[in-house]
N, C-alpha and C positions, 0 to 999 in steps of 0.2 A: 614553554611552548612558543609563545611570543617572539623570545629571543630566537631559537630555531629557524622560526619562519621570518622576522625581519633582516636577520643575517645573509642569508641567501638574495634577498631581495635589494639590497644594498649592495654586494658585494655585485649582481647583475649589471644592476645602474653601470658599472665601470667597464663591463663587457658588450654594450647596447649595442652597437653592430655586430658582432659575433653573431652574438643571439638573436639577430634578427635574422642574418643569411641564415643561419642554421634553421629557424621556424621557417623561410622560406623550400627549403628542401621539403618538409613533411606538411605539405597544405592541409591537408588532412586533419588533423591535431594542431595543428595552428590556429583552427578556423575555431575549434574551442577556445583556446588560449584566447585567441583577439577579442573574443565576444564580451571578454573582462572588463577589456580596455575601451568598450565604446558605455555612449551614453554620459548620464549623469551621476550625483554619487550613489543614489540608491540602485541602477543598473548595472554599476558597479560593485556594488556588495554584493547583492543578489548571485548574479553570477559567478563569484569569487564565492561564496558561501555551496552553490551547486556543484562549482567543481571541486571543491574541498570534500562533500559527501560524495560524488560522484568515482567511478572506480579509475579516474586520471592520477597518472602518477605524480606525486606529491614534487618530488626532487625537477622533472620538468616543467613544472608550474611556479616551482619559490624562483626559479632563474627567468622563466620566457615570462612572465608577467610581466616585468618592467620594459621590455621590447613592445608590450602590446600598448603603453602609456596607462596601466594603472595605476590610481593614485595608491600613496600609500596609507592612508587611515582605512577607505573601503578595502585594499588587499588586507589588511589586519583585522580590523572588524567583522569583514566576510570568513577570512579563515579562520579565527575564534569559533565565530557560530557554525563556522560547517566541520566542524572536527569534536564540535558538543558526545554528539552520539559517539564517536569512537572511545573518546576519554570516561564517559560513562561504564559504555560496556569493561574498557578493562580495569576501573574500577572493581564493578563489580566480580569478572571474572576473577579477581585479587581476593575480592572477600571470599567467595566461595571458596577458592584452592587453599586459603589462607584456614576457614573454618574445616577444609580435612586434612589440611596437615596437623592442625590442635587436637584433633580427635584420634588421628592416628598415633601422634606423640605419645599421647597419652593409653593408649592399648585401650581404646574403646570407639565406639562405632557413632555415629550421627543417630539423632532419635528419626522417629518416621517422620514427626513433623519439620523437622528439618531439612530433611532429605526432599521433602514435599513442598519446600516454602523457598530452596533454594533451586528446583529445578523448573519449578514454575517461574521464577524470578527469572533464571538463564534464560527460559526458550523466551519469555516477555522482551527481555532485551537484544537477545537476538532476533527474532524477528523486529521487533521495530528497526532496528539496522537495517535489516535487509529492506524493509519497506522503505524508508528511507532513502537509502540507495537508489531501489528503482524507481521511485519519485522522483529524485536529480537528477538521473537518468533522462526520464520522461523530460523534466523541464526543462534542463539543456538541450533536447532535440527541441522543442518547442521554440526554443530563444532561440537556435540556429535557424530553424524553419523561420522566423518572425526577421530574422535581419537580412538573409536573401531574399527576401520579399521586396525589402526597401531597400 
């Protein structure tokens, strides 16, 4: 996942004006993106960790990052932590689908408590997702609100 995401991110560095005229087209979504690159390293991670949970699409943030001057250990660090909850949930979604395929292989059916301990488990992880989300949500407006201010 690391390599994924630092790939992109080096591969930018070499497009730095590109990427910059093109973030200036969409101010909008730019004004996300640059809120990466201000501050220090912890306002750095932070934000880089929001928009990694936040519903910003992933492939315009591994390139417009380095346009916006963030460093790269906070962009690695922050995207680690803010992709936690996704890697989790399909974890788990894996074991589930994984425990009725074993079941169904076998021409038998999941016990109740199973059935009970796995679907409580899903909605658990799905919502904290979503809560999540709209948490980074929230806090990215927050940190935009808080940098046109100053």
């Amino acid at each position: 996942m690391s390599i994924g995401m630092s790939l992109p991110y080096f591969i930018g560095s070499a497009f730095h004006c590109r990427i910059h005229r093109w973030l200036e087209k969409w101010p909008k979504k730019a004004a996300f993106v640059r809120l990466a690159g201000e501050g220090d390293w912890h306002h750095q991670f932070k934000a880089v960790a929001l928009l990694r949970i936040s519903p910003f699409p992933y492939l315009v943030f591994n390139y417009a990052s380095v346009a916006t001057n963030v460093k790269y250990y906070p962009y690695i660090a922050g995207s680690m932590a803010g992709t936690i909850h996704e890697t989790f949930l399909a974890i788990y979604s894996g074991k589930l689908l994984q425990s009725l395929a074993v079941a169904t292989s076998q021409g038998s059916f999941l016990s109740v408590d199973q059935i009970i301990y796995n679907g409580i488990g899903f909605t658990i992880a799905a919502t904290s997702t979503a809560a999540i989300t709209i948490y980074a949500k929230k806090a990215l407006q927050k940190l935009q609100a808080e940098d046109e201010i100053f």
